[in-house]
N, C-alpha and C positions, 0 to 999 in steps of 0.2 A: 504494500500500500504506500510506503514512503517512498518505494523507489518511482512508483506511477506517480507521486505528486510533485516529485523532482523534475522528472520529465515535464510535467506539463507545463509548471513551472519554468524550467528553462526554455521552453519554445514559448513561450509568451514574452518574460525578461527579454529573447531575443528575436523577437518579432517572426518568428519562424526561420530563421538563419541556420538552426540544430539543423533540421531536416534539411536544408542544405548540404550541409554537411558531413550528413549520416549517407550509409552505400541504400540502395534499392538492387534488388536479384531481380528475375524475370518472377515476377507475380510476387514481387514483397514489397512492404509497406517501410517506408521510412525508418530506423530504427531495429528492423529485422537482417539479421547475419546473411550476406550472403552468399551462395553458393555457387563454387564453380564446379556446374555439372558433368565435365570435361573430366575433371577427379575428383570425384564423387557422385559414383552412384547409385542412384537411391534405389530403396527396398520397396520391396513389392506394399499393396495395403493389409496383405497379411503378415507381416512382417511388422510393423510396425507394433514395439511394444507401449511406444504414451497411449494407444487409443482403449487398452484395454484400464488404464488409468482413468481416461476420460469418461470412460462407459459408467463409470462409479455413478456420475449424474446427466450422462448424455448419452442415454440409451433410448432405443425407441421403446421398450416394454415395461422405460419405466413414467409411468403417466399422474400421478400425483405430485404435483410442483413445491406440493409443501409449503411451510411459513416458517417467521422466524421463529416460533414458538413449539410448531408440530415440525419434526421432520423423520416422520414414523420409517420403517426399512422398507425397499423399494420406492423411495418417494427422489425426484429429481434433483432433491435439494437447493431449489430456487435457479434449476436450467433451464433456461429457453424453450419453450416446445418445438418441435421442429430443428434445434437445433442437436445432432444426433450423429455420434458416430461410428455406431456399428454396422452401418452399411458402406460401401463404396459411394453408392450414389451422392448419397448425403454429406457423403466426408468432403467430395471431391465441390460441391457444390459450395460447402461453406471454408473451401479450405483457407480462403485469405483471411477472413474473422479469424481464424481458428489460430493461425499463424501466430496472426499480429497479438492477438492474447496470450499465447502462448511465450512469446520474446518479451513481453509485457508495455507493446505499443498499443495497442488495440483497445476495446471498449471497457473489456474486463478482465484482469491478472488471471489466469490461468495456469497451475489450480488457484481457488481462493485463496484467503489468508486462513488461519486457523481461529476464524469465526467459528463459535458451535452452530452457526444455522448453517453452517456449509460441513459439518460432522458426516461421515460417509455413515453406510451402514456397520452398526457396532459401537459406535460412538466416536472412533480415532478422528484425528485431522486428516484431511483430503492428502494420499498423496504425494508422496514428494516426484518430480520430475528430473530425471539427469541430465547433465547437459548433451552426452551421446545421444538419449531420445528427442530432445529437441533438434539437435544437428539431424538426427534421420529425419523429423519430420519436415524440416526448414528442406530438404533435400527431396522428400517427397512431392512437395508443395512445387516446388520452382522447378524441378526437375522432369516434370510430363505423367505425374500423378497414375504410376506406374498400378494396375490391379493388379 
């Protein structure tokens, strides 16, 4: 959360000059690492381990969006409907959202913080992501979003 307030904060302080200066890949957002797909390349969408991370609350079967008060097991844990990634279709469709949250330019830091209204099923915090799983997905994404 602090590091997304910094950001915003500095592309404001600098009247958008950051994103100037930050790389853009083929289908990345300001901010986002980019990849040279020339060396490195990317894993299939079964292959990719963050998504089985993601599916924690961005699955399609799970359909109860939950509150900050309820967030019973099977419940989205306050994800998007529709935004869902245990299909191809779906992954490939929101992958630039997915991306930029994921590098944490985007709308929402992904995973959350260790909010309890964002507690996976069991009670733990969301999650942790590696940086190899983001590099594979950044590689995914810009790379021709390989099935």
């Amino acid at each position: 959360m602090v590091r997304r307030m910094l950001a915003v904060a500095a592309v404001v302080a600098f009247g958008g000059a950051v994103g100037l200066a930050a790389t853009t890949g083929c289908g990345g957002s300001s901010g986002v690492p980019t990849i040279d797909c020339t060396k490195t390349p990317p894993k299939s969408f079964s292959q990719l381990t963050i998504l089985t991370k993601c599916n924690n609350c961005h699955a399609s079967t799970r359909t109860n969006v939950g509150t900050a008060d309820n967030q019973p097991d099977g419940s989205r844990h306050g994800a998007t409907a529709g935004f869902d990634y245990d299909s191809y279709d779906n992954t490939k469709a929101n992958k630039i959202s997915a991306q930029d949250d994921v590098a944490g330019v985007g709308l929402h830091l992904m995973p959350p913080s260790d909010d309890p209204r964002w507690h996976v099923d069991g009670g733990g915090p969301p999650p942790t992501i590696t940086e190899q799983e983001k590099q594979d997905f950044y590689a995914w994404v810009q790379c021709g979003t390989p099935q």
